[in-house]
Short mmCIF file of the C-alpha atoms (twelve columns), coordinates in Angstrom:
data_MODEL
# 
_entry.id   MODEL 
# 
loop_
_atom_site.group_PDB 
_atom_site.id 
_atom_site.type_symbol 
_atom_site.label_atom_id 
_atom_site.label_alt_id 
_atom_site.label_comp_id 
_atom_site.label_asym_id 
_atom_site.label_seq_id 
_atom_site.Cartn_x 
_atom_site.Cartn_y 
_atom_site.Cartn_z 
_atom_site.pdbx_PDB_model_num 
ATOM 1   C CA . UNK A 1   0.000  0.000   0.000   1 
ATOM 2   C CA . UNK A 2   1.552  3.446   -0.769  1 
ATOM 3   C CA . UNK A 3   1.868  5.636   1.890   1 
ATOM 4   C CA . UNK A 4   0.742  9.286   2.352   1 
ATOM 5   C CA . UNK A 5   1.628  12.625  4.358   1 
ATOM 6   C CA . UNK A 6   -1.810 14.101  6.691   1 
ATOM 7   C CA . UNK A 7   -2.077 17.602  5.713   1 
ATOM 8   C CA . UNK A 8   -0.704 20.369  7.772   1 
ATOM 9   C CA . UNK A 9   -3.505 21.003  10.939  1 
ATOM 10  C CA . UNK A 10  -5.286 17.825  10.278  1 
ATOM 11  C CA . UNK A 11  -6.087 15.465  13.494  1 
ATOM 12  C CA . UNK A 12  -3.617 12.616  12.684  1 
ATOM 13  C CA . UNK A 13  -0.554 14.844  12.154  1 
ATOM 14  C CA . UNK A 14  -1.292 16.961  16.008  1 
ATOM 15  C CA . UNK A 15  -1.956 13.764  17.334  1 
ATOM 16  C CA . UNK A 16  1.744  12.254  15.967  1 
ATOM 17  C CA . UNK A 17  3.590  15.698  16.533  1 
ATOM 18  C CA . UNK A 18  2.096  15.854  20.143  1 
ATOM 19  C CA . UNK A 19  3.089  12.384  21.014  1 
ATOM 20  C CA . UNK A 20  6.823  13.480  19.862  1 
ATOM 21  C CA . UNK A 21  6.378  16.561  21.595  1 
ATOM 22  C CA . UNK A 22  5.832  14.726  24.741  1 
ATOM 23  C CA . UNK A 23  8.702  12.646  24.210  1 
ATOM 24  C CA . UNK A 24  11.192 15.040  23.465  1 
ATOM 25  C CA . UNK A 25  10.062 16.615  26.946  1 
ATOM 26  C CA . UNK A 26  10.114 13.615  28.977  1 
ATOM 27  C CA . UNK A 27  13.931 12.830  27.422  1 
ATOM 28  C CA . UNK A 28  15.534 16.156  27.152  1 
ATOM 29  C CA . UNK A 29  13.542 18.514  29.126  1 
ATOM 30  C CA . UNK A 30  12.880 20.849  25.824  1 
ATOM 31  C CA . UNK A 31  9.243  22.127  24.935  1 
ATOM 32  C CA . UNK A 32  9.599  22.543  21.701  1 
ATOM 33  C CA . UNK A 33  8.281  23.107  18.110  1 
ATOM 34  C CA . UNK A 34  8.625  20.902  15.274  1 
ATOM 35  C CA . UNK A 35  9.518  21.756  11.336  1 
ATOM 36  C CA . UNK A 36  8.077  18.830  9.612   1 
ATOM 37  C CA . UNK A 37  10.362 17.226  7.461   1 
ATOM 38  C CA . UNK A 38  9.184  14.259  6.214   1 
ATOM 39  C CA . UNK A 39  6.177  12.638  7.643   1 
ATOM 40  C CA . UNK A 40  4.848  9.262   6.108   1 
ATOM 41  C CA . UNK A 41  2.168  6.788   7.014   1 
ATOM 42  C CA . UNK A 42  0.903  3.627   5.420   1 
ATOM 43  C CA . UNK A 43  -0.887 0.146   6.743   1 
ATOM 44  C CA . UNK A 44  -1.108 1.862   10.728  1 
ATOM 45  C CA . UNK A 45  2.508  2.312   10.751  1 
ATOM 46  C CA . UNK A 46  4.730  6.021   10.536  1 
ATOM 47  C CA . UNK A 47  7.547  7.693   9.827   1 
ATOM 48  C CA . UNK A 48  8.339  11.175  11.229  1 
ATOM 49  C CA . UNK A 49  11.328 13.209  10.644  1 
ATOM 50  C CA . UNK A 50  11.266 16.718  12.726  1 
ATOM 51  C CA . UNK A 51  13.368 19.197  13.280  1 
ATOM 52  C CA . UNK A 52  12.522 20.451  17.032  1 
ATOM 53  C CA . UNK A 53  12.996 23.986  17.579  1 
ATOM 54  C CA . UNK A 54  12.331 26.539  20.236  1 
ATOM 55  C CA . UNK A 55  9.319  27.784  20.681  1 
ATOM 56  C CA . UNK A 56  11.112 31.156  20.255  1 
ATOM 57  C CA . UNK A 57  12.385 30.177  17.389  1 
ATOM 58  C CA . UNK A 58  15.671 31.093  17.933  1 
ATOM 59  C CA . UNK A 59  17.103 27.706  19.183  1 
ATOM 60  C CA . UNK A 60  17.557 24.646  17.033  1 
ATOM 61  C CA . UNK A 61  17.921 21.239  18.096  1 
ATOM 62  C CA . UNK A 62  18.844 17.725  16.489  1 
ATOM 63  C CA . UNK A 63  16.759 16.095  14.286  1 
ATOM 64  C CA . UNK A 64  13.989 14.133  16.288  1 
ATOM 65  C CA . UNK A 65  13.034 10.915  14.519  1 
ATOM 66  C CA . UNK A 66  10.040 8.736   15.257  1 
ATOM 67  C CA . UNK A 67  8.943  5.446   14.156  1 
ATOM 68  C CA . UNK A 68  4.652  4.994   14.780  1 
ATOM 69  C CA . UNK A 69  2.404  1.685   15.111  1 
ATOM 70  C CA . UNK A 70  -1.303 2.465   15.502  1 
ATOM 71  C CA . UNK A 71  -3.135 -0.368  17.895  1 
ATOM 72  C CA . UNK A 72  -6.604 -0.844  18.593  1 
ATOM 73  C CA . UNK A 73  -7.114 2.361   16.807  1 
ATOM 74  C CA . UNK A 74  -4.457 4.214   19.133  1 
ATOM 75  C CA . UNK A 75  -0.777 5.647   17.826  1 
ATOM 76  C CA . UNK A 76  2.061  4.990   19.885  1 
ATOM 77  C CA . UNK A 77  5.531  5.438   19.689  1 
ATOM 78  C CA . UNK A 78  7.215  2.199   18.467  1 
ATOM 79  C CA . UNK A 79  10.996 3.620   18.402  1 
ATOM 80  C CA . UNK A 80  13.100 6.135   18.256  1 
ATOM 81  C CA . UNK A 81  15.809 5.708   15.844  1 
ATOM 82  C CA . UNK A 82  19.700 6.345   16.908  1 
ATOM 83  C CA . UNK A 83  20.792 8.986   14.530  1 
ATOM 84  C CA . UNK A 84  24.849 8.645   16.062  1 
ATOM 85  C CA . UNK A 85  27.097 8.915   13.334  1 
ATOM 86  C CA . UNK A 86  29.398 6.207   13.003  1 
ATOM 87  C CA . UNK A 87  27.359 3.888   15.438  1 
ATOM 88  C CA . UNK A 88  26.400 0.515   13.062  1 
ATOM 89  C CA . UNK A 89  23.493 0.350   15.093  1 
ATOM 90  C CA . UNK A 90  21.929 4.304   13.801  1 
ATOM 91  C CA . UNK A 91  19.971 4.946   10.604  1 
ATOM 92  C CA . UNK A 92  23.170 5.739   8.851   1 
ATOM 93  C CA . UNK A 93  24.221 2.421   8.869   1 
ATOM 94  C CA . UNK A 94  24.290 0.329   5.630   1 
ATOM 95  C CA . UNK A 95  22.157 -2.560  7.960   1 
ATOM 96  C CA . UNK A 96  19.924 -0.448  9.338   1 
ATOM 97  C CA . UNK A 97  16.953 -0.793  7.320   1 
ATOM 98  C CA . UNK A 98  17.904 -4.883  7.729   1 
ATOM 99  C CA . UNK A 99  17.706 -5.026  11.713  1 
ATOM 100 C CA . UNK A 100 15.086 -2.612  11.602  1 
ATOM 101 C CA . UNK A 101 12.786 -4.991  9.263   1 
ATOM 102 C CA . UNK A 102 13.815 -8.168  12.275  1 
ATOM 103 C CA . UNK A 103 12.085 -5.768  14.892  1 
ATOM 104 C CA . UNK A 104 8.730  -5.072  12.795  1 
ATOM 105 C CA . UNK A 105 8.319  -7.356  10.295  1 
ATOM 106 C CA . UNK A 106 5.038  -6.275  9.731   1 
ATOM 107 C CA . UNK A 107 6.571  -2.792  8.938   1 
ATOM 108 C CA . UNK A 108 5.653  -1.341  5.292   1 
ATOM 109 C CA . UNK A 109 8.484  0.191   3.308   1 
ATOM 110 C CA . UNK A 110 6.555  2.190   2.128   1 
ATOM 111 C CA . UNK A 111 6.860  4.887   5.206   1 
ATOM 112 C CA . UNK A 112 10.770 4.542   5.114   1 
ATOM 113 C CA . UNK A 113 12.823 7.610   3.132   1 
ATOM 114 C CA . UNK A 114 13.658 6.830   -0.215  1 
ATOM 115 C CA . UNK A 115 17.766 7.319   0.529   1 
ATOM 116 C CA . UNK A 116 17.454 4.756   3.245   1 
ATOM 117 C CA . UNK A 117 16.191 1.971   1.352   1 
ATOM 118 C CA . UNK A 118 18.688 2.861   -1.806  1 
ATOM 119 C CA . UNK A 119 22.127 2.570   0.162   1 
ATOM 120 C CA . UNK A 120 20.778 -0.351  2.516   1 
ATOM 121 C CA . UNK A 121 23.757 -2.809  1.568   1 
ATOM 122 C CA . UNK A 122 23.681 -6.966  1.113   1 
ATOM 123 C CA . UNK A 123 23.963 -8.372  5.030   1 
ATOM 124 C CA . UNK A 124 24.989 -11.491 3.941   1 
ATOM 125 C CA . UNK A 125 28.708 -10.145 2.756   1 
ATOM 126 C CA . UNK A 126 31.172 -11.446 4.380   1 
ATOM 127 C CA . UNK A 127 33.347 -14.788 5.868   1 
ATOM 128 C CA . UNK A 128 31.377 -16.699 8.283   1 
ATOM 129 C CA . UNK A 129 32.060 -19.620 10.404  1 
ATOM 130 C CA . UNK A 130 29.474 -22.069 11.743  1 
ATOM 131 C CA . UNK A 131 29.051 -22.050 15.657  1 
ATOM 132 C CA . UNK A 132 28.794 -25.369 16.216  1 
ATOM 133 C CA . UNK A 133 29.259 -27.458 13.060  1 
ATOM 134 C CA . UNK A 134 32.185 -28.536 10.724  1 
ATOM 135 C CA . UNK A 135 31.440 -25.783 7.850   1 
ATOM 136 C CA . UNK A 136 34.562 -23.383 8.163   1 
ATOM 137 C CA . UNK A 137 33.704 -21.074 5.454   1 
ATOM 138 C CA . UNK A 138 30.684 -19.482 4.298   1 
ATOM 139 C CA . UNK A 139 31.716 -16.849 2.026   1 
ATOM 140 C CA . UNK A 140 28.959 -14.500 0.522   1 
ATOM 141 C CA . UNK A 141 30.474 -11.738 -2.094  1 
ATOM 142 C CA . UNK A 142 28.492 -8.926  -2.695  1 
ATOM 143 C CA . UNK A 143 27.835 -10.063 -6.896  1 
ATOM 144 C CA . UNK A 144 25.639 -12.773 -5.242  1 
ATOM 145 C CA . UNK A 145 28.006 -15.702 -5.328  1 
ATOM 146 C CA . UNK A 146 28.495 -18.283 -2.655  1 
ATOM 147 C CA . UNK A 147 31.271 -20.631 -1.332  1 
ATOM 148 C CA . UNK A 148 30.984 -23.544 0.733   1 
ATOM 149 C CA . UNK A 149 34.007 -25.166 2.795   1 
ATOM 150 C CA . UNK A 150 34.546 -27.356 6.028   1 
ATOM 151 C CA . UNK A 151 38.214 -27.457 5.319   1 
ATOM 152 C CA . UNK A 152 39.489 -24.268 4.215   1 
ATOM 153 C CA . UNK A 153 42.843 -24.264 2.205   1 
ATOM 154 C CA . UNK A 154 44.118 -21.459 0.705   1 
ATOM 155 C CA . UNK A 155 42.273 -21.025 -2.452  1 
ATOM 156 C CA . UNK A 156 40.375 -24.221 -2.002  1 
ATOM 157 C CA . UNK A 157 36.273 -24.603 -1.876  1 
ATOM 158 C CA . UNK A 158 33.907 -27.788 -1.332  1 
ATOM 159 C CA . UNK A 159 31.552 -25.778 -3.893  1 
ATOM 160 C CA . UNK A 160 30.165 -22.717 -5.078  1 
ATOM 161 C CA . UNK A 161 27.482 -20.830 -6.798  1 
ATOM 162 C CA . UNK A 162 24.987 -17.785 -6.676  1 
ATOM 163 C CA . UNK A 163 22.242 -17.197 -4.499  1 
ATOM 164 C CA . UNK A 164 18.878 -14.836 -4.465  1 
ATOM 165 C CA . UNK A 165 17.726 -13.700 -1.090  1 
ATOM 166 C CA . UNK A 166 13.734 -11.684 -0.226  1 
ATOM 167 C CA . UNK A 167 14.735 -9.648  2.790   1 
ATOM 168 C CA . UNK A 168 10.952 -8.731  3.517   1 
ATOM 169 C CA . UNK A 169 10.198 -12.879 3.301   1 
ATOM 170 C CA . UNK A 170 13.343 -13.454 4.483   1 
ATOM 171 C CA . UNK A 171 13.510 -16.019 2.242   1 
ATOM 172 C CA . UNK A 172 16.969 -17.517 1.042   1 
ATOM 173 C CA . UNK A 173 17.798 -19.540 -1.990  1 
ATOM 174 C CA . UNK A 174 21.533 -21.042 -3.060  1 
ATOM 175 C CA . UNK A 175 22.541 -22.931 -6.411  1 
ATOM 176 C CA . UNK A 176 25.463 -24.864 -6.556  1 
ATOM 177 C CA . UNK A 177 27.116 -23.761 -10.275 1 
ATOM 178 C CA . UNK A 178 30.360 -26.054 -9.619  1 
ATOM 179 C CA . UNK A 179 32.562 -27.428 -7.241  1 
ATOM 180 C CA . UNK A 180 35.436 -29.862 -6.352  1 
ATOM 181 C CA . UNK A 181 33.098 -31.716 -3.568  1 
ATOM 182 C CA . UNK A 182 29.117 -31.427 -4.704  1 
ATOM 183 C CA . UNK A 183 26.931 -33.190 -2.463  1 
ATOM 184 C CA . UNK A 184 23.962 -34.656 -4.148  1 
ATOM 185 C CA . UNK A 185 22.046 -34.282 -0.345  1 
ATOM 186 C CA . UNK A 186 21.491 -30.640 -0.631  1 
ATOM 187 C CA . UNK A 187 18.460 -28.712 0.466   1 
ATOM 188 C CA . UNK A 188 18.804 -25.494 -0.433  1 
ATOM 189 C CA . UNK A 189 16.056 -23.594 -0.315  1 
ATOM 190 C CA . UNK A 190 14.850 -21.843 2.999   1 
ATOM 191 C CA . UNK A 191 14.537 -18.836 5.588   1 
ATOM 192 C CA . UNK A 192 17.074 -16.722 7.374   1 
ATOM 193 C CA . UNK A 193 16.877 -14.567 10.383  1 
ATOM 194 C CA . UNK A 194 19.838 -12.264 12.176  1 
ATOM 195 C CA . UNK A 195 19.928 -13.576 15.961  1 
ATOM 196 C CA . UNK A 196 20.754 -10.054 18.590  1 
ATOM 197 C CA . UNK A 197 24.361 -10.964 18.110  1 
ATOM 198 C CA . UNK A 198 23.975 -10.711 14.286  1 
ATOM 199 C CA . UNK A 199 24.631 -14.105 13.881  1 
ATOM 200 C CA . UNK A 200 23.387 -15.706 10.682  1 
ATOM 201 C CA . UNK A 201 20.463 -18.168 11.344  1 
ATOM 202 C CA . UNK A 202 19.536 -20.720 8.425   1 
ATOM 203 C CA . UNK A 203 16.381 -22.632 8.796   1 
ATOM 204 C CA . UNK A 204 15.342 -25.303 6.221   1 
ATOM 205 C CA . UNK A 205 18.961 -25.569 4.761   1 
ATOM 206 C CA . UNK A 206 20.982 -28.158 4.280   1 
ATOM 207 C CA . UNK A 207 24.885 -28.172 3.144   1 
ATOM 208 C CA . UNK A 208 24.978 -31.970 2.460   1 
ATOM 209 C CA . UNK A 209 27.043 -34.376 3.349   1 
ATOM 210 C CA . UNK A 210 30.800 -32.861 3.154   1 
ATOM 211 C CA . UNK A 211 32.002 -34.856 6.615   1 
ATOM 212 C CA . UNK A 212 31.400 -37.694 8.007   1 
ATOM 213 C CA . UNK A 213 28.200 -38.584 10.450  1 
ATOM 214 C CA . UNK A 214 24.674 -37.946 9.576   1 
ATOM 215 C CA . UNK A 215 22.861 -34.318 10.742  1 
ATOM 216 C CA . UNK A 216 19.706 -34.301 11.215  1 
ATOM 217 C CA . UNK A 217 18.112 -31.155 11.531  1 
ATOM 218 C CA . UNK A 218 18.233 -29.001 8.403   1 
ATOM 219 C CA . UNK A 219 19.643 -25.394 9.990   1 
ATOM 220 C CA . UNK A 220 22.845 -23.722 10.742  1 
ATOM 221 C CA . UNK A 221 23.802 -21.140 12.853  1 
ATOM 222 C CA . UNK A 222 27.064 -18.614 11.591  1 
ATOM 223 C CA . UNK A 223 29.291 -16.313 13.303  1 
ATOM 224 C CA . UNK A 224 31.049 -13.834 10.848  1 
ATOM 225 C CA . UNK A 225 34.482 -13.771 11.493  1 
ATOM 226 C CA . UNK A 226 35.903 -10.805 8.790   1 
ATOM 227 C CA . UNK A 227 34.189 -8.252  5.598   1 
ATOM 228 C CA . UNK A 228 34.760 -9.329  2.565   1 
# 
């Protein structure tokens, strides 16, 4: 559903900018005034980006950012979005819009700025190790290729290919293209989920058989370990 902005006076936009107005209160101690600078609602859910300033108007505060879920017919304020720069876990970060869609999946893009969803980066990139398991080396490169090793050896792989992931299904899909060791046991077709330590979480996916001893439950848990 696309969203839209409530026109300037209308009852939904006081009763958003008075809930921030509260907030910014109860945090900082500031009554304050807000310049509206980009307010977007869709499917009982909001985004609103203020500037807060003085009711004065002579001072000028950071940029006050809130995220809205309306319950039951009533708004409240769902979060408040870190806007630290430098801090991986603030809206400047490339993953931001990725952890942010964990917390409310039921969230529409549609209320998130345009610039946010463009520079949101793959979260797959990387060298990752499984936790408790024998794979060594689950390399994702940003082109959407794959590698698969439980004995890593300098330029050596088990096998490799491309995969296609739906970060709003969370769906995750891998296919083998070639390899030196191509197990014919594969399952490769599932979900994926970022745990609160940003581990990698696989559900419905199985490797196949590249050691010995049989596994039984089809999901793998991966630490990254370095950026690729």
């Amino acid at each position: 559903m696309r969203a839209y902005t409530p026109k300037a006076g209308s009852p939904e936009r006081r009763m958003l900018l008075d809930l921030m107005r509260r907030k910014v209160l109860e945090l900082h101690q500031l009554d304050v005034l807000f310049v509206v600078r980009e307010m977007k609602l869709s499917s009982g859910w909001a985004w609103v980006h203020t500037l807060p300033r003085s009711k004065d108007g002579v001072g000028r505060y950071e940029d006050f950012i809130a995220i809205f879920h309306k319950k039951n017919g009533v708004w409240r304020i769902a979060e408040i979005p870190c806007t630290e720069p430098d801090n991986p876990n603030c809206i400047d970060s490339p993953d931001y819009v990725t952890r942010l869609r964990m917390r409310f999946p039921e969230m529409p893009d549609a209320i998130l700025p345009s610039e946010m969803l463009s520079k949101q980066r793959n979260p797959f990139t990387g060298f990752w190790r499984e936790s408790e398991g024998e794979i060594q080396e689950l390399v994702f490169s940003a082109n959407r290729t794959f590698s698969v090793t439980v004995h890593p050896f300098e330029t050596y792989k088990d096998y490799w290919g491309h995969y296609v992931y739906d970060l709003k299904k969370r769906t995750i899909v891998f296919v083998m293209d070639g390899g030196n060791r191509k197990p014919v046991d594969v399952d490769l077709d599932g979900f994926f989920t970022f745990n609160k330590a940003g581990d990698l979480v696989l559900e419905g996916i199985f490797f196949g058989t590249l050691f010995q001893g049989k596994r039984e439950a089809h999901g793998y848990c991966f630490k990254k370990y370095a950026d690729k």
